[in-house]
N, C-alpha and C positions, 0 to 999 in steps of 0.2 A: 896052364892058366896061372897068372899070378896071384901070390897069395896076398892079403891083405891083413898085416900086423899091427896093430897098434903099440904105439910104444910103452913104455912103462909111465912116462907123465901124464899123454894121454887118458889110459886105462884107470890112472889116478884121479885125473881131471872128473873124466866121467861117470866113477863112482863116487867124488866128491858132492857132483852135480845132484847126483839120483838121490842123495843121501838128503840135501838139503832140498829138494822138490818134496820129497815123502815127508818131511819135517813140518814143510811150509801150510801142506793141507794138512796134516793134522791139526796143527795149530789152528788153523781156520774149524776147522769139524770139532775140535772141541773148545772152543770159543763160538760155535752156532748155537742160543739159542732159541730155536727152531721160527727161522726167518731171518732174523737180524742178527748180526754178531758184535759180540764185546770185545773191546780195545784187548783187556786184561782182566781175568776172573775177576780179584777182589779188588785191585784198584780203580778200573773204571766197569761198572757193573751194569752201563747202560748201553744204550745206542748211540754214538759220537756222528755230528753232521758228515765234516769233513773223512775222517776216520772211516764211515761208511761206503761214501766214493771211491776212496781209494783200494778199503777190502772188495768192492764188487769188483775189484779190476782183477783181484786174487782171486778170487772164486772164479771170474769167465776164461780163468787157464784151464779149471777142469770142472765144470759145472754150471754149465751158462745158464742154465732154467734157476739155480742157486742163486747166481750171480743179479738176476734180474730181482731177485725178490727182497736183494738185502737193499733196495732202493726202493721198491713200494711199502718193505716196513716202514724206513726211513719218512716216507712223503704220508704215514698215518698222521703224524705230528704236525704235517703242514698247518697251519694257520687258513681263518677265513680271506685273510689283508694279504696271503701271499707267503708269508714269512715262514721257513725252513728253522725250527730252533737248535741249536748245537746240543742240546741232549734231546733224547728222547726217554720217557722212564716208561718202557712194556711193561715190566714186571718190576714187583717193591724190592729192593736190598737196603743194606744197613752200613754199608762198607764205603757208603762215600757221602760228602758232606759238598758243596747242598745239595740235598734230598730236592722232588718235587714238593711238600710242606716248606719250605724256606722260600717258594718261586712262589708264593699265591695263586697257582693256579690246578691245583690236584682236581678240581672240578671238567678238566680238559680229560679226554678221554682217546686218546693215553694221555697223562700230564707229559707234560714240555717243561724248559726253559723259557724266557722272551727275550734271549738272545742269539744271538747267530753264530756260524763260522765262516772263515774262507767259501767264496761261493765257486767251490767246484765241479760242481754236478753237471754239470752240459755239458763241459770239457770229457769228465767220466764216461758219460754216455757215448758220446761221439767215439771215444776211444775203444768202449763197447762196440759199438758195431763193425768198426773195423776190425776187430777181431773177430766178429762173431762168424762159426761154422752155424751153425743153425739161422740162418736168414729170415725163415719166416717169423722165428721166435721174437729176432731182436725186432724186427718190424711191428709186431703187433705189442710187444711191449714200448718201443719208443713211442709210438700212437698214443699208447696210456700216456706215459709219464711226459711229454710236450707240454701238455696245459699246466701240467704243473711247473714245470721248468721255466714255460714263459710266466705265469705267476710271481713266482718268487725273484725274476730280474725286472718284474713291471716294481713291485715292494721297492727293489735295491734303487731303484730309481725314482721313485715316488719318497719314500719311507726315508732315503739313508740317505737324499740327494735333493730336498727340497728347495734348495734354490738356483740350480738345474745350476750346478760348478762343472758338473761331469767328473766329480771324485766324490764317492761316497766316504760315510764317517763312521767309527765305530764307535759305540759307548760303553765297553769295559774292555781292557785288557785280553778277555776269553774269547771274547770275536774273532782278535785277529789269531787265536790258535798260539801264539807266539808269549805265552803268558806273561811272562816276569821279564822278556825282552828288557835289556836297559834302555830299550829305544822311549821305554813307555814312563821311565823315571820322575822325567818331568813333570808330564799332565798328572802322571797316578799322585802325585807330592801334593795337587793342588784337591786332591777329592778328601773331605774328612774323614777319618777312621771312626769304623763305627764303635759304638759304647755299650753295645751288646753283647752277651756272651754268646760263645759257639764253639762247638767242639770239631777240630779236623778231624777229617780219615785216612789222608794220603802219607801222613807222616807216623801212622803205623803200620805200614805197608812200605813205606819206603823211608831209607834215612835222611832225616832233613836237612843235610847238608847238598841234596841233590833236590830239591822243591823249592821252591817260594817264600821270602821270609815273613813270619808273622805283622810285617807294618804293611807291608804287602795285602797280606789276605784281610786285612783290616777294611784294608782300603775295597777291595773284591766286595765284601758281606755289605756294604757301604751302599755302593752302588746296588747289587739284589735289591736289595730294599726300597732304593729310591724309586726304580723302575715299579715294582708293585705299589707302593705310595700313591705314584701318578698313573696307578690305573691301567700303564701302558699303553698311557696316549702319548702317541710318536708327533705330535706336536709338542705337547710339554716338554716330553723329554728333551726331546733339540733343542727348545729355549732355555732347560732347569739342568739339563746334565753337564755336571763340574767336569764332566772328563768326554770328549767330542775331539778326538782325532782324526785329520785322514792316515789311513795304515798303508805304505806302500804297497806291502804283499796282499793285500784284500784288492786292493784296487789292480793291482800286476793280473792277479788270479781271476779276475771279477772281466778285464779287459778280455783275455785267452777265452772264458767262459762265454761272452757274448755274443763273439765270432762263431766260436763251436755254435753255439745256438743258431744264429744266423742261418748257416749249414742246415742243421738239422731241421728248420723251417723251411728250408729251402725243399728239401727231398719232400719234406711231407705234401707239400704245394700250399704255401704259405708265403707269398711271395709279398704282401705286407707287411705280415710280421717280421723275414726278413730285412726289410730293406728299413724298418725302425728300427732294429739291432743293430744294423750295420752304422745307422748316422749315431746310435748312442756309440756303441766303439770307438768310431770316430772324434767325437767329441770328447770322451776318455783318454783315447791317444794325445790329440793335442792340449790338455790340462798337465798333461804329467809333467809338460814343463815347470809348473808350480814348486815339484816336489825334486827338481834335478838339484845338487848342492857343489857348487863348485869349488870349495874345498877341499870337501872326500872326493871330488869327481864322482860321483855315485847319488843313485837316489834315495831319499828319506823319507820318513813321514811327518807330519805338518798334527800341528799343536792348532786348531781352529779358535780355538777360546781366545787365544794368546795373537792367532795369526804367525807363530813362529814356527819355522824347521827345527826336528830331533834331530839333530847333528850326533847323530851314532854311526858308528859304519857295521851294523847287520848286515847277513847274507842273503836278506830279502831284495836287497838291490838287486842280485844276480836275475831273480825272479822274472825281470823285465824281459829274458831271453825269452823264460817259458813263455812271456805274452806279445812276443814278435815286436817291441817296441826300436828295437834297434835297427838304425839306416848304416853303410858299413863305415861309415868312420867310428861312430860310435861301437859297435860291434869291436871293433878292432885294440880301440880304449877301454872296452868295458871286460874282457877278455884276458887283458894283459894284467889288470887288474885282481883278475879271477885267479891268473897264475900267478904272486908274486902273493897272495893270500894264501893260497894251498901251498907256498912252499913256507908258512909261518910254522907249520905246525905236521905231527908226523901223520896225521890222517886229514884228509877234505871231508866233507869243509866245516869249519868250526863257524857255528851259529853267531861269532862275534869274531871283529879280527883280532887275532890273537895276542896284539901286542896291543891296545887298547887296556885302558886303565883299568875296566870294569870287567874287560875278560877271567869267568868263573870256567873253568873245564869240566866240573861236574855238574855245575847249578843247570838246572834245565832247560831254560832256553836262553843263558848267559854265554853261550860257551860251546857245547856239546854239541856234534852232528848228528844231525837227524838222516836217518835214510830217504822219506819219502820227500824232505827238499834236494835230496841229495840225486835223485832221481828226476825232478821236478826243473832244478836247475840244467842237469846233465841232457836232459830231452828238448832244452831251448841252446846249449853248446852244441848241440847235432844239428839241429834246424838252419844254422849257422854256419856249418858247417865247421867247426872245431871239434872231430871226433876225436882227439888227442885229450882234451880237456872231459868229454865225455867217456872217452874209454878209464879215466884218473878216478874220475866219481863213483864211476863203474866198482873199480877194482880194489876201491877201497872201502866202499859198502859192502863186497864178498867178502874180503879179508875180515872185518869187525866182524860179522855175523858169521861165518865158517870159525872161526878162532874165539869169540866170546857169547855164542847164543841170539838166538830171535828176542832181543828186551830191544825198549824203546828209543834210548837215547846211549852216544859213547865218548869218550871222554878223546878230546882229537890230537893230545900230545900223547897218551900212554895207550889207548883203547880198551882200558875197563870201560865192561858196559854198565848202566843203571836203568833205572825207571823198572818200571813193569817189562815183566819176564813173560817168554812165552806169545809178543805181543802181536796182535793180527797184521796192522801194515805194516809191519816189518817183516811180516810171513807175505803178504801180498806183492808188496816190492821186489821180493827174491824171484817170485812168480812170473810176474808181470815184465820185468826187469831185468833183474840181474840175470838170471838164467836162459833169457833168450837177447843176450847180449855178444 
């Protein structure tokens, strides 16, 4: 009988593997507390919208009944009107700024935010049950969380889309997930800085040459406020907020989500809700012409106040793979593009192109790759079939993370890592992702 050796790379490989699977649930098991998980102990100390989606994708590697439930914490926060808020505060800490007392509404139970983030959650789910070994489970949980799912894209559509454009708007910065983007420069210039004092928490936790700069969170505490001011009536707000963007990557993510939806009304035998999903996707695909910029050849996002394009070249353009937007010419332009970017810099893909004025390599979302767009992107270069480009994003999110630690953000010419250490979707991506890649 032949014997079966493994070679020494191999052998290598594969205790590499084990090493960072065992790492990835830990990480997740102790960032569980018990239902929901935190981003990072002390710097983010709550339940994060997006951040959530993406850890349930960690946890249904080994833990599906786990995985199911860090989405029903998630949906305690839902809103009456639909609205999914980008924090959730379970339990009080002190380690981050703003608190639920800064949002007016600690009377919610659990206090929220009254803003949002990337709307991924359908997509997530979808993605859930195709994974799922346990069938009955994912079944009787997608039952539950459907109404809420359709909720919350009846809101994006009502709430973030009132005069039916088919591109929804964000009104802070922290929406679109992509904080201090220099994409947001502009609009964030025209919000006034508040005159109130306030004390941060992220930059004793982290050096602040890798955060946000203080004109910046001026601008952030500004807006909090305005929104509590007016009550959070989402007509005011659209007519009174100084800052009213379309965000490429909200609308890329928000497109992909719609469809997944779709689907997943479909199985349920929903075949109206379906087929409304379907014509809003639709109407969202053919908008995005709005936001195509034939300079960068790439897409941007749009300044509403102004009516003008952020002519930034962000790697949220890539996003459009994740949301099947490309017919193959484009595919073939938008790609070539993707390669001639990742060869700027010694790791893919840096959050800004690299030889842009404004490119920061350590400032957080100036610069720096992130894993779970890195992922995000790399799963719409498959769809497309450019596994070449996908195996790249691949192999470069193992290397950061096998060679500098599970933290949140890395630096894409040298690969120091920063942000928050220890961080869950960055332990979930390795899961999900990198290791069955």
């Amino acid at each position: 009988m032949k014997e079966n050796h493994m070679s020494s790379i191999e052998m290598t490989t594969t205790f590499a593997d084990q090493s960072m699977r065992e790492t990835a649930q830990a990480i997740l098991r102790a960032n569980d507390r018990g239902g929901y998980t935190v981003p990072s102990a002390k710097l983010y100390p709550f339940q994060w919208n997006w951040d959530a989606g993406i850890t349930a994708l960690g946890w249904m590697c080994f833990d599906e009944a786990r995985a199911w439930q860090e989405l029903d914490s998630l949906f305690l926060g839902q809103w009456e009107n639909g609205l999914v808020p980008h924090i959730v505060f379970h339990q009080p800490a002190d380690s981050y700024f703003p608190g639920p007392e800064q949002w007016g509404l600690t009377h919610r139970t659990p206090p929220t935010t009254s803003i949002t983030q990337p709307p991924l959650l359908a997509t997530m789910v979808r993605l859930m049950r195709d994974r799922a070994k346990d069938n009955g489970l994912a079944k009787e949980r997608i039952a539950t969380l459907l109404p809420k799912l359709i909720a919350t894209h009846h809101w994006w559509s009502r709430d973030r889309d009132p005069e039916n454009t088919g591109l929804v708007v964000s009104y802070h910065p922290w929406e679109s997930g992509m904080d201090n983007s220099p994409a947001w420069d502009v609009p964030l210039a025209a919000v006034p800085p508040t005159q109130r004092e306030y004390h941060r928490r992220d930059t004793q936790h982290v050096d602040a040459a890798q955060r946000p700069h203080k004109t910046e969170y001026d601008r952030f505490v500004y807006l909090l406020d305005l929104f509590r001011d007016l009550k959070f009536d989402a007509a005011r707000i659209y007519a009174e907020c100084p800052y009213r963007v379309v965000d490429f990557g909200t609308n890329a993510i928000l497109l992909r989500a719609t469809n997944d939806l779709a689907d997943l009304c479909e199985d349920a035998g929903l075949p109206d809700e379906a087929r409304a999903q379907r014509a809003r996707a639709e109407h969202m695909r053919q908008a995005f012409a709005l936001l195509w910029n034939d300079d960068l050849r790439q897409y941007v996002s749009l300044d509403t106040r102004t009516g003008k394009q952020l002519v930034v070249p962000a790697h949220a353009t890539f996003l459009a793979a994740y949301a099947r937007v490309y017919d193959g010419p484009s595919a073939t332009q938008q790609f070539a593009l993707l390669e001639r970017w990742i060869g700027q810099a010694r790791f893919s893909l840096a959050s800004l192109r690299p030889d842009d004025a404004a490119f920061e390599p350590q400032r957080y979302w100036r610069g720096p790759v992130w894993p779970h767009i890195n992922w995000m992107i790399a799963e719409g270069c498959a769809h497309y079939g450019r596994n070449d480009l996908h195996d790249r994003l691949c192999a470069d999110t193992r290397t950061l993370i096998a060679e500098k630690g599970f933290y949140e953000y890395f630096n894409p010419l040298t690969g120091e890592a920063y942000g928050g250490a220890a961080f869950s979707w960055t332990a979930a991506i390795i899961l999900h992702w990198v290791l069955e890649s």
